[in-house]
TIMARLUM-395094 format. One record per residue (C-alpha): residue in one letter; z negated, y negated, x; residue number from 1. Coordinates in pm, whole numbers. Each point is the difference from the previous one (the first is absolute). Last residue first. Layout:
LOTOR  aa      pz      py      px    i
LOTOR   a       Z       Y       X  NUM
...
END
This chain:
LOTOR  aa      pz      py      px    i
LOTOR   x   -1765  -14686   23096  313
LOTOR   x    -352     -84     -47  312
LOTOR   x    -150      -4     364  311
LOTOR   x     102    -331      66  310
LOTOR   x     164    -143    -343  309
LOTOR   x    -187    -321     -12  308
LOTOR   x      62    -128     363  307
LOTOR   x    -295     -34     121  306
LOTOR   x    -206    -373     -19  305
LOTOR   x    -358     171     -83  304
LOTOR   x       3     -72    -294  303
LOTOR   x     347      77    -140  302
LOTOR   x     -14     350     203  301
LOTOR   x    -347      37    -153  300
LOTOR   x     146     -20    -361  299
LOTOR   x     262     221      92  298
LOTOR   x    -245     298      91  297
LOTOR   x    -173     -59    -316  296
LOTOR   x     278     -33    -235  295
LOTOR   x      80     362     168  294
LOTOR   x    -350     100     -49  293
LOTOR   x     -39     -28    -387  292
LOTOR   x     270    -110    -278  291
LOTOR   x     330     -11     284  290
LOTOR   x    -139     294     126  289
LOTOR   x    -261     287    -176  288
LOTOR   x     152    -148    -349  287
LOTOR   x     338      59     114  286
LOTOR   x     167    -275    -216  285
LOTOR   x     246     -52    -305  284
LOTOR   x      18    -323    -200  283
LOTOR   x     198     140    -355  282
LOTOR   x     101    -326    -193  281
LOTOR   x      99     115    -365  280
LOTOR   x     222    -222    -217  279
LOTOR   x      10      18    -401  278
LOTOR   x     257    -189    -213  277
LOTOR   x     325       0     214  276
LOTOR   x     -64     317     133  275
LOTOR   x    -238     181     256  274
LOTOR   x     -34      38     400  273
LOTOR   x     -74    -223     234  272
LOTOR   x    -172     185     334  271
LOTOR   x    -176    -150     281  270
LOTOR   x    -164     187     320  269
LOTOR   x    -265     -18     235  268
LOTOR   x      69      85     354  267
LOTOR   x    -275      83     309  266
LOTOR   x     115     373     -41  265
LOTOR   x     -88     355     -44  264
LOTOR   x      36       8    -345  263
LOTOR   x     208    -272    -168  262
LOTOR   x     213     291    -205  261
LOTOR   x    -323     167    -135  260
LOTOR   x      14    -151    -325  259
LOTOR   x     363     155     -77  258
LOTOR   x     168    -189    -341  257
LOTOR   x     200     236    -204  256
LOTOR   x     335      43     -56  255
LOTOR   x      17     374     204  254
LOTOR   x    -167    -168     248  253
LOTOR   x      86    -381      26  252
LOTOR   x     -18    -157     355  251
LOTOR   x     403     -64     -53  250
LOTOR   x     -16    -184    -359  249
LOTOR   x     -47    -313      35  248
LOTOR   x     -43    -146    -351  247
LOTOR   x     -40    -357     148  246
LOTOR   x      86     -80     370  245
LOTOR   x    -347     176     253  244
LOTOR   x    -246    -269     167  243
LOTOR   x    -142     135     256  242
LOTOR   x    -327    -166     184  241
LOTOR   x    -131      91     374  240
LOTOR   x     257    -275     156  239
LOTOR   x     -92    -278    -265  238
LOTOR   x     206    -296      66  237
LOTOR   x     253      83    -309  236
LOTOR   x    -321      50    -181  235
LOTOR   x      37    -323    -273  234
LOTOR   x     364      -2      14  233
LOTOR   x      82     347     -31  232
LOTOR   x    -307      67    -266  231
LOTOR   x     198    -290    -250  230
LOTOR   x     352     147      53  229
LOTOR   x    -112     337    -118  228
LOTOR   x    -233    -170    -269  227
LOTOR   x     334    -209    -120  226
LOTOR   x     226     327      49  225
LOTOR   x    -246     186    -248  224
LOTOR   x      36    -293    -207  223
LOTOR   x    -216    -293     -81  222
LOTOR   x     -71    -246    -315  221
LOTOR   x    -314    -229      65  220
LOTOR   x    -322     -22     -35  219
LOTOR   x      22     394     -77  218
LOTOR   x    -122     135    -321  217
LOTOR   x     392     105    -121  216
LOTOR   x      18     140     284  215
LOTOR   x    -262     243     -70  214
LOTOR   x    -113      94     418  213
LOTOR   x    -145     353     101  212
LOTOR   x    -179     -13     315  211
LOTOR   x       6     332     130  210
LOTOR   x    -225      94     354  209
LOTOR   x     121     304     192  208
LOTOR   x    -216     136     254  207
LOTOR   x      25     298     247  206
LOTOR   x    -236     261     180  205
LOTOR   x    -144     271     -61  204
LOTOR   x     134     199    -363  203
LOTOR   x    -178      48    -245  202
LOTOR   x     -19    -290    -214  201
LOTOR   x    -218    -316      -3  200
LOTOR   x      71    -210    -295  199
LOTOR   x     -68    -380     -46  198
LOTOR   x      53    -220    -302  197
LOTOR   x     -83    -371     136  196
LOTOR   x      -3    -239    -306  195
LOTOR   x       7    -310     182  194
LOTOR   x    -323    -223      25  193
LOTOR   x     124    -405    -166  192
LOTOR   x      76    -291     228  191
LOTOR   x     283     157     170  190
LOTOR   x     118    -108     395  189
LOTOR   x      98     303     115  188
LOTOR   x    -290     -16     229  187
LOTOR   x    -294     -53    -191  186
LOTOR   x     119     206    -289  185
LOTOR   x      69     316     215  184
LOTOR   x    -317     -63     199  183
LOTOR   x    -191      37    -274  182
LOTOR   x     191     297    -170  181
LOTOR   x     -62     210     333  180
LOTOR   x    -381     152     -86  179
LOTOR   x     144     138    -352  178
LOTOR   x    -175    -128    -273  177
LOTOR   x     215     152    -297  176
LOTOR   x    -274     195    -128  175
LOTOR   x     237     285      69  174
LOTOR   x     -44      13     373  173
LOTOR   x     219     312       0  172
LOTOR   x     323     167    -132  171
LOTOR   x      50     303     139  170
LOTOR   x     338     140     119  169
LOTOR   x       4     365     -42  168
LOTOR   x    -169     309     249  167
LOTOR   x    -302    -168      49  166
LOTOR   x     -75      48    -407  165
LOTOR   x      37     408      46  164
LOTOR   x    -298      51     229  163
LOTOR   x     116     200     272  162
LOTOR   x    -201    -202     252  161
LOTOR   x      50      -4     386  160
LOTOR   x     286    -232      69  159
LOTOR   x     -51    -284    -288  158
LOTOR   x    -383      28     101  157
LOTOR   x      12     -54     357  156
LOTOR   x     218    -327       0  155
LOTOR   x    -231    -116    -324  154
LOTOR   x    -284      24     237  153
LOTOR   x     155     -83     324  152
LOTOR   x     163    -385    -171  151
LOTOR   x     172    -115    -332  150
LOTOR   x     292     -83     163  149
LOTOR   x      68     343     105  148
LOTOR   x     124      93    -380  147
LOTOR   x     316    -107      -4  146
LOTOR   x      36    -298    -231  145
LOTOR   x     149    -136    -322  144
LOTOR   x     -10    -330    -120  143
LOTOR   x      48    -129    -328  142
LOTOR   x      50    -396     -39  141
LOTOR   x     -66    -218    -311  140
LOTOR   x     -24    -405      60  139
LOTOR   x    -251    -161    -250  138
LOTOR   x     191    -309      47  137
LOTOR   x    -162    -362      29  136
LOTOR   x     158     -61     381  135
LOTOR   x     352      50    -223  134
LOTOR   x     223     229     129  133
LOTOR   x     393    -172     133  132
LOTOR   x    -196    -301      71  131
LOTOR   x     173      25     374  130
LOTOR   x    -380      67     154  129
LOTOR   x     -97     268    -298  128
LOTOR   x     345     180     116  127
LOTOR   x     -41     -53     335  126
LOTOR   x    -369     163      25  125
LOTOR   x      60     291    -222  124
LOTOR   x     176     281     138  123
LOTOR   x    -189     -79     356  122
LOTOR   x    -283     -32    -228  121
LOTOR   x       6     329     -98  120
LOTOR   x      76     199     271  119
LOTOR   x    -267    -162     202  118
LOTOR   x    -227      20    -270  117
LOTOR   x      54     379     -56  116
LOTOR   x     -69      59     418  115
LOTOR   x    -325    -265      14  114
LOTOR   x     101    -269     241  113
LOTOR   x    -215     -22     320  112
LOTOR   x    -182    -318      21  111
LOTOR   x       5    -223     327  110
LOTOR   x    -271    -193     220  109
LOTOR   x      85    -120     314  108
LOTOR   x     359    -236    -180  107
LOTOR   x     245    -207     171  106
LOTOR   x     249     246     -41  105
LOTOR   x     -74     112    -332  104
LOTOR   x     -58    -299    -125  103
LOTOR   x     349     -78     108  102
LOTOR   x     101     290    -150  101
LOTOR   x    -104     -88    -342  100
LOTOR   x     128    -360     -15   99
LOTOR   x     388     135      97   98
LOTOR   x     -41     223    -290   97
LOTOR   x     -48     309    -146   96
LOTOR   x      77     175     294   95
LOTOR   x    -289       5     200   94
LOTOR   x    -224     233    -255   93
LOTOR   x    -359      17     193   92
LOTOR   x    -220    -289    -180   91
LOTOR   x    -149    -182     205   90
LOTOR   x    -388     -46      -5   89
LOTOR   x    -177    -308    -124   88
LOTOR   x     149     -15    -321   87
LOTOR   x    -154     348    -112   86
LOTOR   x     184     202    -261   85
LOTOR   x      80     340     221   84
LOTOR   x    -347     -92     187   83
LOTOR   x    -180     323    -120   82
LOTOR   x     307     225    -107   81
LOTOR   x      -7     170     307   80
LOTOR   x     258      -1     351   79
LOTOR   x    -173    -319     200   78
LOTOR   x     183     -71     247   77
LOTOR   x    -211    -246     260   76
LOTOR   x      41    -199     316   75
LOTOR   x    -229      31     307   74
LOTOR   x     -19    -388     133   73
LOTOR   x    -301    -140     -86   72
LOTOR   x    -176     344     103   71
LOTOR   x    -335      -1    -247   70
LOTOR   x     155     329    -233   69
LOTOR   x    -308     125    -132   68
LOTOR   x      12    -176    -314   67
LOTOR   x     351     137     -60   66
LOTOR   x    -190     334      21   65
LOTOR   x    -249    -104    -297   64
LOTOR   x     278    -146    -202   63
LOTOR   x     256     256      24   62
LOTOR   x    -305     297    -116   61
LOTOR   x      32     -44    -356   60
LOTOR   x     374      18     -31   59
LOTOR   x      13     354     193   58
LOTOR   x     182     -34     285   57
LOTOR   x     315      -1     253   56
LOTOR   x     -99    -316     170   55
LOTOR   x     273     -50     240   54
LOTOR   x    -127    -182     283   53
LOTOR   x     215    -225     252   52
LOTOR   x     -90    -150     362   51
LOTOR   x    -256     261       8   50
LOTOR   x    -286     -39     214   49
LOTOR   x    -229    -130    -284   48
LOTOR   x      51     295    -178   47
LOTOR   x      30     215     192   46
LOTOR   x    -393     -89     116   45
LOTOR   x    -121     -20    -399   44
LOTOR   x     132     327     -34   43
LOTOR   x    -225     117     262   42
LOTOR   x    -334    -138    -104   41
LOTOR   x      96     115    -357   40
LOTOR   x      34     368      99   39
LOTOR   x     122     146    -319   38
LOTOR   x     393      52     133   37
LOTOR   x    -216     210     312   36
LOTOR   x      52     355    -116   35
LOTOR   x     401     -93     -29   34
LOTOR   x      36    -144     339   33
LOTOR   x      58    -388       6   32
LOTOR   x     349     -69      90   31
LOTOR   x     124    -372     132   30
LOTOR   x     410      70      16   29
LOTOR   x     196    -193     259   28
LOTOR   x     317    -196    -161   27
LOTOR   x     319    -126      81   26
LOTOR   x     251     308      16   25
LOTOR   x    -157     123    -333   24
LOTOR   x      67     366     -75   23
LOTOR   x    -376      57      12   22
LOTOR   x     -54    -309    -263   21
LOTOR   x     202     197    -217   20
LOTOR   x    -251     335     -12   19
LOTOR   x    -338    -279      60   18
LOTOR   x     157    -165    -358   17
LOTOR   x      52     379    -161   16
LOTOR   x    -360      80      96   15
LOTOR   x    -161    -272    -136   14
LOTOR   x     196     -37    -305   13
LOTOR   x    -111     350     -63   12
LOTOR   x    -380      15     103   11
LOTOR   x    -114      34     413   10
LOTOR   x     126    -318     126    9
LOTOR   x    -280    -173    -230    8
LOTOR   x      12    -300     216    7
LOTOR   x     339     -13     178    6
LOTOR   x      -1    -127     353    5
LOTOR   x     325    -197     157    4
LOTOR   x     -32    -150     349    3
LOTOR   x     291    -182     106    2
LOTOR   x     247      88     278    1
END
């Protein structure tokens, strides 16, 4: 059995990690009571007993509590956007390629993925690799997301207020400086910031991100079939990645897409749709699984030399 503790257990991630982790055949949970989650000197001993921490925190407080971390051997997750871009740490998305999860495996410090970034750059990754997207694009994508990704307070204020704007998608981070469009770039590969459109709507969990692709841009000509073909070979590996045959049509409500058809699982989702002219990749996620915890839990599995699906599936 390993020992698991979650720093911050108390906030969303938090909470939803320590709810998988207590499925977990392989795993014995380190909890600090809630009163105590201040109490440094006790932190700092779970810490160091741990033989994994999930650091479910604020940005500005990762690098004080990594600092308290002296055990050689007590291997870290770290779930915030503070080492997202940092060479030192892995970076937590296994299937991009064979390089990737080998870092992963070998790896005692290891960045959570961001949930828009992971359903971007799984979108993008193989077609910036292939030459498909140039690295010099200013790639477009518009995400939309339930509203629990954006933590308690937004959590409580979508289901207590009557205000009429939480009751419609909203568009947000308008200055176009969205905390995820770093690690996009870095890891798909681009040497130019995408233009990240993001929308929260109200509804709680759920993610759909659209990459919409000019063909007539492209480095090269593709089809839907092409993409289709493309996303098979690249993820054919990829046990916790679904890649869906052009215009499918059988997850379609009434002939519309369904953001909240990934809920619940570990999965993230492709979809081609468009014409010969104008192509639309659609990389679908639960943003509480797959884009939070769930990446988390399979991260550790990797780590830790578990089967990658225990407690997943």
């Amino acid at each position: 059995m390993y020992k698991i503790y979650v720093d911050g257990q108390h906030g969303t991630t938090g909470l939803l990690v320590n709810e998988r982790l207590a499925k977990h055949p392989q795993v014995e949970i380190l909890e600090i009571p809630y009163e105590e989650r201040h109490n440094r000197e006790l932190r700092t001993k779970l810490l160091n007993e741990a033989d994994l921490v999930f650091l479910c925190l604020p940005d500005e407080a990762v690098e004080d509590t990594v600092g308290l971390i002296t055990n050689p051997d007590t291997k870290i997750i770290d779930a915030s956007t503070a080492n997202r871009i940092n060479e030192a740490w892995a970076y937590g998305l296994p299937e991009l390629s064979a390089g990737h999860r080998e870092k992963i495996v070998g790896a005692s410090r290891l960045s959570n993925p961001g949930c828009h970034a992971t359903a971007s750059i799984v979108a993008l990754y193989p077609l910036v690799e292939e030459g498909i997207i140039s690295r010099d694009t200013m790639v477009p994508l518009f995400s939309i997301t339930g509203y629990t990704g954006g933590g308690k307070q937004m959590i409580q204020t979508y289901e207590t207020t009557e205000e009429r704007a939480y009751k419609a998608p909203r568009q947000y981070a308008l200055g176009l400086t969205h905390k995820h469009v770093p690690e996009i770039m870095v890891h798909s590969g681009l040497n130019v910031k995408p233009i990240l459109m993001p929308v929260v709507s109200n509804f709680p969990r759920g993610l759909a991100a659209t990459l919409p692709l000019s063909v007539k841009d492209l480095g090269s000509s593709v089809t839907k079939n092409d993409l289709y073909e493309l996303y098979q070979e690249y993820y054919k590996d990829s046990i916790f990645i679904r890649v869906h045959k052009a215009d499918e049509a059988d997850d379609l409500v009434d002939n519309a897409f369904d953001v909240q058809g990934s809920n619940d699982t570990n999965y993230l989702d492709l979809y081609i749709y468009g014409n010969e002219d104008q192509i639309q990749v659609i990389s679908r996620l639960d943003n509480l699984g797959k884009g939070a915890s769930g990446a988390a839990i399979q991260n550790m599995n990797i780590m830790l030399g578990m089967d990658e699906t225990t407690g997943l599936l």
